[in-house]
C-alpha positions as CSV (number, residue, x, y, z in Angstrom):
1,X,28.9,-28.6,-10.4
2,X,30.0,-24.8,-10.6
3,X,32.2,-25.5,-7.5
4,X,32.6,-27.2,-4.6
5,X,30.3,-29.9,-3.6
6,X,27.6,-28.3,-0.8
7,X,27.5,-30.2,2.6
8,X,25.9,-33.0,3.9
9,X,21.8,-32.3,3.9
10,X,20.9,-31.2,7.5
11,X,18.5,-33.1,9.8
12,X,15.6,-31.7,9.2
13,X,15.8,-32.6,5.8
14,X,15.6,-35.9,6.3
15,X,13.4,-38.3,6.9
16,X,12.8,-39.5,10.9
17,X,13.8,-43.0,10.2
18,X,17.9,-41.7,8.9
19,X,19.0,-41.6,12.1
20,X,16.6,-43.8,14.3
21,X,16.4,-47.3,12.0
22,X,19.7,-48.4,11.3
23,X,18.3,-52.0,9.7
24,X,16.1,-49.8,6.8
25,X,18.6,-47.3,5.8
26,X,20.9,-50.4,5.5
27,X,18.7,-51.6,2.7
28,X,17.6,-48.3,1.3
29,X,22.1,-47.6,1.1
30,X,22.4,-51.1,-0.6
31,X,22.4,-51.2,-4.1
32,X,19.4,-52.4,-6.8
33,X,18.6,-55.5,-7.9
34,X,20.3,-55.7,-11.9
35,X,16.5,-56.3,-12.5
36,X,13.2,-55.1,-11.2
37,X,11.6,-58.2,-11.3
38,X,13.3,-60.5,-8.6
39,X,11.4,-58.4,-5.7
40,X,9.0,-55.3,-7.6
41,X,7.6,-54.2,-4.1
42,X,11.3,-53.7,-2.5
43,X,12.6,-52.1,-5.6
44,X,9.6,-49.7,-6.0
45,X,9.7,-49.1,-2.5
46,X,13.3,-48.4,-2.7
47,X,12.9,-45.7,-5.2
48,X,10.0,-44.0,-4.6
49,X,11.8,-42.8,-1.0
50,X,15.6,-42.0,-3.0
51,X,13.7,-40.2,-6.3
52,X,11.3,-37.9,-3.1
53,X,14.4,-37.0,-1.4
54,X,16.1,-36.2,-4.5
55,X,13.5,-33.7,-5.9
56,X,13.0,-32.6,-2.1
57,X,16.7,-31.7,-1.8
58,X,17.1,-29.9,-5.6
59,X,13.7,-27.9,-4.4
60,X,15.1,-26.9,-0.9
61,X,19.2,-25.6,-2.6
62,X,16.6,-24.3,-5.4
63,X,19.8,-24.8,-7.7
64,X,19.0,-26.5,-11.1
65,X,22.0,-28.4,-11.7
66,X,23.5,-31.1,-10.4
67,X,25.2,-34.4,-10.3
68,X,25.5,-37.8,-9.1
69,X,28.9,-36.9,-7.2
70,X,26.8,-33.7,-5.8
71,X,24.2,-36.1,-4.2
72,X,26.1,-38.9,-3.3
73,X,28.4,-36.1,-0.9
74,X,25.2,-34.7,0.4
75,X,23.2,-37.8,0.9
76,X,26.4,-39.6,2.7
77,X,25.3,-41.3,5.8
78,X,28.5,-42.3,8.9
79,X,30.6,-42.8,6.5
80,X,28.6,-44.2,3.9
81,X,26.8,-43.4,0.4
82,X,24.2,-44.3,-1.6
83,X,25.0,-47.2,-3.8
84,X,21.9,-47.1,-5.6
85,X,21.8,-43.3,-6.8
86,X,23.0,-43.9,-10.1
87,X,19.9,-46.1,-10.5
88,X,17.4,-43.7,-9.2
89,X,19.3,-40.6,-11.5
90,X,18.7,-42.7,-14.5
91,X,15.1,-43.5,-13.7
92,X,15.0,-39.8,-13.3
93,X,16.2,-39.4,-16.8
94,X,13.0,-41.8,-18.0
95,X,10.5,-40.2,-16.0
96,X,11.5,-36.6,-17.5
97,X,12.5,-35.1,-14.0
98,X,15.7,-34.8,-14.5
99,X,17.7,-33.8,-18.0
100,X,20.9,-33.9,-19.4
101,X,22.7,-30.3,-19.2
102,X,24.3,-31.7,-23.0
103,X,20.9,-32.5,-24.2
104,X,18.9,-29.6,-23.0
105,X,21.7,-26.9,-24.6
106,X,21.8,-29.3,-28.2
107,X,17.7,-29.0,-28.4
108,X,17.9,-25.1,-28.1
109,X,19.5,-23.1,-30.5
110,X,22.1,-21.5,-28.2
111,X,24.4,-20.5,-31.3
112,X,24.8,-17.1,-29.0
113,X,26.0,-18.2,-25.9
114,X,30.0,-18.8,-25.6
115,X,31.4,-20.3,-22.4
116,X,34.8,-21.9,-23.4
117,X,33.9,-24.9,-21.9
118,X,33.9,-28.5,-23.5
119,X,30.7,-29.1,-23.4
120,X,30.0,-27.3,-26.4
121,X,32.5,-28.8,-28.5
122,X,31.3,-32.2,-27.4
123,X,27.9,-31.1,-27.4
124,X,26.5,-32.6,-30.9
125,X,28.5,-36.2,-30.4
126,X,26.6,-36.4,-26.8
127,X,23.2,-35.2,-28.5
128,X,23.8,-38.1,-31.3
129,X,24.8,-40.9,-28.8
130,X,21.7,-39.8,-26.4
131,X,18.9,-39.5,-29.3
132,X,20.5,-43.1,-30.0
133,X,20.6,-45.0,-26.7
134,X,18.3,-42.9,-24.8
135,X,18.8,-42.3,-21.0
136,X,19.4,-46.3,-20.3
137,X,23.0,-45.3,-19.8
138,X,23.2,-44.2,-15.9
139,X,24.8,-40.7,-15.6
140,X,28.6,-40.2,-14.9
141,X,29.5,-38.8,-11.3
142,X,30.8,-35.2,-12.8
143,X,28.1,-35.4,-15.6
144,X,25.6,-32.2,-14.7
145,X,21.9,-32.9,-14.7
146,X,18.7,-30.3,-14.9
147,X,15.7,-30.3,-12.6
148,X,13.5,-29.8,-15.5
149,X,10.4,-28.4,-13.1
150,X,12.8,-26.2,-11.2
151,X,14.5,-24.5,-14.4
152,X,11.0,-23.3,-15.8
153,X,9.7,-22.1,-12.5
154,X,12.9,-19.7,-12.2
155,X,12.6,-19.1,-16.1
156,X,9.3,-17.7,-15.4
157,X,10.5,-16.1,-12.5
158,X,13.2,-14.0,-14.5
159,X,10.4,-13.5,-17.1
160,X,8.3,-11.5,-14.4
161,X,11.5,-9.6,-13.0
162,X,11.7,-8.1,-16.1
163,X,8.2,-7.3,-16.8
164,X,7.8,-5.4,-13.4
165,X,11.1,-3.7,-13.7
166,X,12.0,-0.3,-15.7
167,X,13.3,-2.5,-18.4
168,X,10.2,-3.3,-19.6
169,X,9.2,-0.2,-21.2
170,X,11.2,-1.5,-24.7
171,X,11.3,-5.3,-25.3
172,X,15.3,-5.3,-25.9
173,X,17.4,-5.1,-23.6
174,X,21.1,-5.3,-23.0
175,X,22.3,-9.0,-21.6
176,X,24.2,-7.7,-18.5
177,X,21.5,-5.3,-17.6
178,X,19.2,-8.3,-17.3
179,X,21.9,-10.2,-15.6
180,X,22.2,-7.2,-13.0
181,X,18.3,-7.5,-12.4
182,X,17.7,-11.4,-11.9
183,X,21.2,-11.7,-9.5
184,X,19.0,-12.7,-6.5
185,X,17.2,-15.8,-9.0
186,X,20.7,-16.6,-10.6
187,X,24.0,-18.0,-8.1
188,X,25.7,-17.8,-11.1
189,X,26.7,-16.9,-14.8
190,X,26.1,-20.4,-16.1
191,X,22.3,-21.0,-14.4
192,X,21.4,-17.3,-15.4
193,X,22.0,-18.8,-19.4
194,X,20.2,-21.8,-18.5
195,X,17.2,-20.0,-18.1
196,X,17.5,-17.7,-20.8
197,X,17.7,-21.0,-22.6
198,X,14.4,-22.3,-21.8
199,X,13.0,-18.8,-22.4
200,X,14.3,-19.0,-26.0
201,X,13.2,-22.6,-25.5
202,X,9.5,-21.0,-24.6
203,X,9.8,-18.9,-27.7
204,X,9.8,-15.8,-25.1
205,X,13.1,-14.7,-26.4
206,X,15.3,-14.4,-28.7
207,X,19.0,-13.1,-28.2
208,X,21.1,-11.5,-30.3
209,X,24.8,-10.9,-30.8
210,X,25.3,-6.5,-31.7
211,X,29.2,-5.6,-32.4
212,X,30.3,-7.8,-29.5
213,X,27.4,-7.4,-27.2
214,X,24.4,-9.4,-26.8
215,X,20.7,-7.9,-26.8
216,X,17.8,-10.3,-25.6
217,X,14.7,-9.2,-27.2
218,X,11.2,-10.0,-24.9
219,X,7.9,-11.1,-25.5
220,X,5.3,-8.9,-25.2
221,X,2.3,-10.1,-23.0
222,X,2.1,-12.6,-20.6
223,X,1.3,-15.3,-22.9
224,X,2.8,-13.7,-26.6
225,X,5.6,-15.7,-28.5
226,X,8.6,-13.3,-29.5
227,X,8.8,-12.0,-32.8
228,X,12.2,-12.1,-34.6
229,X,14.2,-8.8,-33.7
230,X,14.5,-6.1,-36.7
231,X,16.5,-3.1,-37.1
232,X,13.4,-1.2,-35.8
233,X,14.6,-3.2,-32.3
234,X,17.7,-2.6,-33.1
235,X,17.7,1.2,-33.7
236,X,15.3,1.8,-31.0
237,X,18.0,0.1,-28.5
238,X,20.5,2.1,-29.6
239,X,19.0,5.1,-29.2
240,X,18.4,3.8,-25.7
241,X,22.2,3.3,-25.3
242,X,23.1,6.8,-27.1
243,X,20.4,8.5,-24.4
244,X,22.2,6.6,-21.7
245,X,25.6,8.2,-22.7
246,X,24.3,11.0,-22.6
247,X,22.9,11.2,-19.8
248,X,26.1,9.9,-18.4
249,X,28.1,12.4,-20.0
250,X,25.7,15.5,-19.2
251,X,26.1,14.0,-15.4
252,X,30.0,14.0,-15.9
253,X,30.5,17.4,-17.5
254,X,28.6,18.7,-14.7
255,X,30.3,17.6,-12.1
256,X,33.8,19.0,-14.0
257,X,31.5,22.6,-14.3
258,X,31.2,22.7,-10.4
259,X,35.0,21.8,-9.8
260,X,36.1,24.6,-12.1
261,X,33.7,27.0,-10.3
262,X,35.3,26.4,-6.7
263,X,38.7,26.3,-8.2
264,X,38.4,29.6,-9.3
265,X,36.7,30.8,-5.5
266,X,39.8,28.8,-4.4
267,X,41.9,31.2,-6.5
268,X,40.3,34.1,-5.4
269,X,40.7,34.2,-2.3
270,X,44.7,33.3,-2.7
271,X,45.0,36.0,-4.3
272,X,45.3,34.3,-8.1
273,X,43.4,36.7,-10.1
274,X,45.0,35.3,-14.0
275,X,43.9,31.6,-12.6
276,X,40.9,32.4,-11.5
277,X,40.2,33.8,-14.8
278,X,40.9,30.6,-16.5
279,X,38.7,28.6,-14.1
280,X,35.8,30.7,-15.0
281,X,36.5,30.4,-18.8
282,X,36.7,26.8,-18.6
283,X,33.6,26.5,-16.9
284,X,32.0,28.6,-19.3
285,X,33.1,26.2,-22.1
286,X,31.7,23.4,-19.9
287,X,28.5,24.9,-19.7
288,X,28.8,25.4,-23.4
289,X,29.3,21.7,-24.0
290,X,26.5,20.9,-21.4
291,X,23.7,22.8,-23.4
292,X,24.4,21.4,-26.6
293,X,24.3,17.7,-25.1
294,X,21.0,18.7,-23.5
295,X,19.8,19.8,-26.9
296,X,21.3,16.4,-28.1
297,X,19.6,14.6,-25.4
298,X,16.3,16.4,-26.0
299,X,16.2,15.3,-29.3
300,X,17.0,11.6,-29.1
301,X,14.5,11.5,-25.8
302,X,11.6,13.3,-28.8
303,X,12.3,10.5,-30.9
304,X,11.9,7.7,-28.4
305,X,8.8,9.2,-27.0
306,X,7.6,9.4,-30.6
307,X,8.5,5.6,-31.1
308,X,7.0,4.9,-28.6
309,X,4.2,6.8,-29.1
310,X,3.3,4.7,-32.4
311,X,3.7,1.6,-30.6
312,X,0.6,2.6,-28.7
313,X,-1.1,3.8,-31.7
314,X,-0.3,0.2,-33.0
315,X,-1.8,-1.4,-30.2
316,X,-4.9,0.9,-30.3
317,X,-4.8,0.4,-33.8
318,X,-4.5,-3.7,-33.5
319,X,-7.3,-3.4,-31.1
320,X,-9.6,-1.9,-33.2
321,X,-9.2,-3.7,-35.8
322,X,-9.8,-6.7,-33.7
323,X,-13.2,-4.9,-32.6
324,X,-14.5,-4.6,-36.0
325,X,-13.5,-8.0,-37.1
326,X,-15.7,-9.0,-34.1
327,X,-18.3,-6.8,-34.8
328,X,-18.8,-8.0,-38.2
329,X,-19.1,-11.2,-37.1
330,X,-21.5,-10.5,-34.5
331,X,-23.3,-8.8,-36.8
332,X,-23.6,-11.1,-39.8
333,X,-26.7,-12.4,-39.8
334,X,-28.2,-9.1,-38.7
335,X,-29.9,-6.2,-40.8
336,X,-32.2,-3.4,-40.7
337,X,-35.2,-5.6,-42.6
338,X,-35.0,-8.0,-40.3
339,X,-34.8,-6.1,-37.2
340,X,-37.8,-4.2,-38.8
341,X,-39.6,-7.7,-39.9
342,X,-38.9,-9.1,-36.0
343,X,-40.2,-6.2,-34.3
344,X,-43.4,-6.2,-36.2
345,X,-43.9,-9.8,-35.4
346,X,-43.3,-9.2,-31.6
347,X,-46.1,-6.1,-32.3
348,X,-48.4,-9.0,-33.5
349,X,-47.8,-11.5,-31.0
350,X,-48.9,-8.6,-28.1
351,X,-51.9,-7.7,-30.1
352,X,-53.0,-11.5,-30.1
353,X,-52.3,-11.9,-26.4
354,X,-54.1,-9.0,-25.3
355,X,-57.0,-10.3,-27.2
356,X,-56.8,-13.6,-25.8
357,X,-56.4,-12.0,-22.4
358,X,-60.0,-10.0,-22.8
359,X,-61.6,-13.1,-24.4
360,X,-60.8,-15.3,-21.3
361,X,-61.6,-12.4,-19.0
362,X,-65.3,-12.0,-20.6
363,X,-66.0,-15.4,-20.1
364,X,-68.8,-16.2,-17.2
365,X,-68.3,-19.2,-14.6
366,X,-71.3,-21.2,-13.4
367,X,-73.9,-18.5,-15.0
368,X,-73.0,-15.6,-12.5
369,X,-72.6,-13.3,-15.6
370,X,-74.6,-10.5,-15.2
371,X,-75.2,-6.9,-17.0
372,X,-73.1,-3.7,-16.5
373,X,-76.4,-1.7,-17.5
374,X,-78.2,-3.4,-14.5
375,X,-75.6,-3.6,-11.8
376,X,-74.7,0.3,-12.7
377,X,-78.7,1.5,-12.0
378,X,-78.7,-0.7,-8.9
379,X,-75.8,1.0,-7.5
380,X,-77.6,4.7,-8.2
381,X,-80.7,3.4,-6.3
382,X,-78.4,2.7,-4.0
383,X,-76.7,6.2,-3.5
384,X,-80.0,8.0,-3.8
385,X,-81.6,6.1,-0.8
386,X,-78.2,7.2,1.2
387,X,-78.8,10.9,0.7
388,X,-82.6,10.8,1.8
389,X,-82.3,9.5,5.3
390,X,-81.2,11.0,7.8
391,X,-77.8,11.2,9.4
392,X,-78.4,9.4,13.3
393,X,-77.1,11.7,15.6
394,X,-77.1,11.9,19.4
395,X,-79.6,13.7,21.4
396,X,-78.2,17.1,22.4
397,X,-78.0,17.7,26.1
398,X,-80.1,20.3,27.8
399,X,-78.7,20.5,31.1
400,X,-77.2,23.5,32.7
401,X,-73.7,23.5,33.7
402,X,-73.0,24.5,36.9
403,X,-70.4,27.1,37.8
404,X,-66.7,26.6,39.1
405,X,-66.5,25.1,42.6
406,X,-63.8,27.0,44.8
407,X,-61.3,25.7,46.6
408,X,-63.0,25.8,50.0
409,X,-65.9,24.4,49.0
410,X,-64.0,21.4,47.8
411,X,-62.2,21.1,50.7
412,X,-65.7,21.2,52.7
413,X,-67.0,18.0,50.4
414,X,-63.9,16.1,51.2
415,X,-63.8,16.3,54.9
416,X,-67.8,15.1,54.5
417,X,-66.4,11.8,52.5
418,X,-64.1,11.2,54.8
419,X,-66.5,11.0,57.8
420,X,-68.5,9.2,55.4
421,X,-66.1,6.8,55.1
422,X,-65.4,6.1,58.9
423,X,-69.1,5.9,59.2
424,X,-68.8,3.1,57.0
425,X,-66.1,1.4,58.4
426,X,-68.1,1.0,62.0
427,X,-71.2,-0.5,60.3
428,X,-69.2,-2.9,58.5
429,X,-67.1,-3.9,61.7
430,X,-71.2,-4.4,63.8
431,X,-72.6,-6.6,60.8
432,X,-69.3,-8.7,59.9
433,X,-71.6,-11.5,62.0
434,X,-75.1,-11.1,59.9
435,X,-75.1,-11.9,56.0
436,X,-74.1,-9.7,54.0
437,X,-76.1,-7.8,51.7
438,X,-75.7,-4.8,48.9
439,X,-75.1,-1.7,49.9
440,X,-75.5,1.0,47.1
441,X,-74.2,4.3,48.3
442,X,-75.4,7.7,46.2
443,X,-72.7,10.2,46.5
C-alpha cells in the first residue's frame, strides 16, 4: 500500500530452514486444511511459523500498513507464494494483531481528516458489513491492514517528539508543524494521520479545523486525557501565529534596510548624489516600519508571557488546592484536645514504667540485700585505715658515687680483660680432659 510493493525479505530474515529444507517449506507454501480439525498439530504448526514471520517482518520495515499482495511479493519463494497467507491474515484479524485500515478510521472520529480517497466514502458500508460478519471473511489482496502493536508504539513515539521539542511550550499546535517534526517516525502523509488517529483514539488529542487549517491540541502530562480546545486555545495560537509573522516580517524588513543602505554607498561612490539621497530616505522609512513592528512584537510577546504566566499560577494554584484537600484529610481525625489528651497519657505511661523499673531494681535475690547505712561506714573504716599506715618505700642508698673514669684509665681495664680472657682460654684448653666444674669469675 502507498506505492510499490517492497522486495523480497532478505536472508537473514528468514528462518535457516527457507533455503536448506525444500520438503518443509513445501508444506508450510501449501495451503490450509478448509478445517482445523482433520490434522490440529500440522495446522497449528503451520501457523504459528507464517503469523512469527509476519509480525517479525511488519516489526523489521517498521511500516504499519500492509496487505496480503504486500506479503505474498515479499514472502515469494523460486518462484512461488504463500498459498496459505490469506488464512494466517484472517486469523490475524481474530487474534487482534492485525486491523482493518476501514475499521480502525470508522471507530475514530476522524470527521477532520480529508484524503480524497475512497475509502472514506465506503468507509461506514465496510464498518456495517464488518461489525456484522466479523473478521471470518479473509482479507482482499489490495485491502490495507494495521499492525495494531506497531501503530501505538509510533503513536507514542510522536507523542514524546512533541513533548521534548519547542512545541511543547503551548498544547496547540499547527498540523504541518507537527508533520515537519515527526518526518523521521512518519514515510508518509497517510501513516503520519494514522497515528494522530490513535492519539485522538487515546484521548491525547483532539484536532481541529481553523479557517482552512488544522490545529491539534495536546495533552498535557504524560498520562492526562485532552480537554476539548476553547477559544482560550484558540486565541493563544493565534497570537503564536501573529508573533511568528512578525518575527518573519521584522527579519524581512531588515534585510530590505541593509540593501537600501549599500545601495546608497553604491551610489556614492558613482557619483549619484539625488539617488543616494533616496536610498537613505527609504531606509529611514524602513527603519520606521521596523520599530513599530518591534513595538507590535513586544506587545503580543507581554501578552503570551502573561498567558502563560497564569497557566503556572493555575498549576500552582491546582496544586495547592490539591495539598489542602489532602491535608484535611490527613488531618480529620486529629485535634488539639486529643493531641493534648495523648500526650498526657504517654506522660503517665513513663511515670508508671519508671516506677516499675525502681520497684524491680529494689528487690533482693537469695537474701544478699544489705543496708546503704552499713556498707557506707564500712567503706569510711576502710579509707581511714589507708591514710594511717605508712606508704612502703625502698631503702635509700648510702653509697658514694665514685667520680668519672678517663679515657686512659678505661683503656688500661680493657687491655687487663683481655689478658684475662686468654688466660682463660689456656686453662680451659689443659682441663677439656677432667670434669668439668663451676667457675665463678669476680670482675
Amino acid at each position: 500500500p502507498g506505492g510499490a510493493p517492497p522486495g523480497p525479505a532478505a536472508a537473514g530474515d528468514l528462518p535457516p530452514e527457507w533455503d536448506s529444507d525444500d520438503e518443509r517449506m513445501a508444506f508450510l507454501f501449501s495451503a490450509f486444511k478448509q478445517s482445523r480439525e482433520v490434522n490440529s498439530t500440522e495446522w497449528d504448526s503451520k501457523m504459528a511459523f507464517w503469523v512469527g514471520l509476519v509480525l517479525a517482518r511488519g516489526r523489521r520495515r517498521g511500516a504499519v500498513r500492509t496487505c496480503l499482495r504486500e506479503l505474498q511479493h515479499g514472502f515469494e519463494r523460486r518462484g512461488s507464494v504463500p498459498l496459505g497467507l490469506g488464512t494466517v491474515l484472517r486469523e490475524l484479524l481474530r487474534r487482534g494483531k492485525l486491523q482493518r485500515e476501514s475499521d480502525f478510521m470508522a471507530s475514530v472520529d476522524s470527521s477532520w481528516i480529508s484524503w480524497g480517497v475512497g475509502v472514506f466514502i465506503l468507509k461506514p458500508l465496510k464498518w456495517t458489513l464488518s461489525s456484522v460478519l466479523g473478521d471470518s471473511k479473509i482479507p482482499e489482496e489490495e485491502e490495507v491492514l494495521i499492525y495494531v502493536e506497531l501503530l501505538q508504539e509510533k503513536a507514542e513515539e510522536v507523542y514524546r517528539l512533541y513533548q521534548n521539542s519547542a512545541l511543547s511550550s503551548h498544547p496547540v499546535v499547527a498540523l504541518s508543524e507537527l508533520q515537519s517534526l515527526c518526518a523521521s517516525v512518519c514515510p508518509d502523509e497517510r501513516t503520519f494521520y494514522l497515528l494522530l488517529l490513535q492519539l485522538q483514539k487515546e484521548k491525547r488529542v483532539t484536532i481541529l479545523e481553523q479557517n482552512g487549517e488544522k490545529i491539534v491540541k495536546f495533552a498535557r502530562g504524560l498520562h492526562a486525557k485532552v480537554s476539548p480546545m476553547n477559544d482560550v486555545d484558540i486565541g493563544v495560537y493565534q497570537l503564536m501565529q501573529s508573533e511568528q509573522l512578525l518575527s518573519q516580517k521584522v527579519e524581512s524588513l531588515s534585510q530590505e534596510a541593509e540593501k537600501c543602505k549599500e545601495d546608497a554607498r553604491s551610489a556614492c561612490r558613482a557619483g549619484k548624489k539625488q539617488l543616494a539621497l533616496r536610498c537613505l530616505k527609504s531606509k529611514r522609512r524602513t527603519e520606521r516600519r521596523i520599530e513599530e513592528l518591534h513595538s507590535k512584537l513586544d506587545a503580543v510577546q507581554g501578552i503570551l508571557d502573561r498567558i502563560y504566566a497564569s497557566q503556572t499560577d493555575q498549576m500552582v494554584f491546582n496544586a495547592y488546592q490539591a495539598g489542602v484537600g489532602a491535608l484535611k484529610l490527613s488531618m480529620k481525625d486529629v485535634t488539639v484536645e486529643r493531641a493534648e489528651n495523648l500526650v498526657d497519657q504517654i506522660q503517665e505511661l513513663c511515670d508508671t514504667q519508671d516506677e516499675v523499673a525502681q520497684t524491680l531494681a529494689g528487690v533482693g535475690i537469695n537474701g544478699l540485700e544489705m543496708d546503704t547505712e552499713e556498707l557506707e561506714k564500712e567503706l569510711d573504716s576502710l579509707l581511714q585505715d589507708s591514710a594511717k599506715e605508712p606508704a612502703e618505700l625502698p631503702p635509700v642508698p648510702h653509697k658514694v658515687l665514685s667520680p668519672p673514669i678517663s679515657d686512659a684509665e678505661l683503656e688500661a681495664e680493657l687491655e687487663k680483660l683481655s689478658v684475662c680472657d686468654g688466660d682463660l682460654a689456656q686453662k680451659a684448653a689443659s682441663a677439656s680432659s677432667e670434669p668439668q666444674t663451676a667457675l665463678g669469675l669476680n670482675l
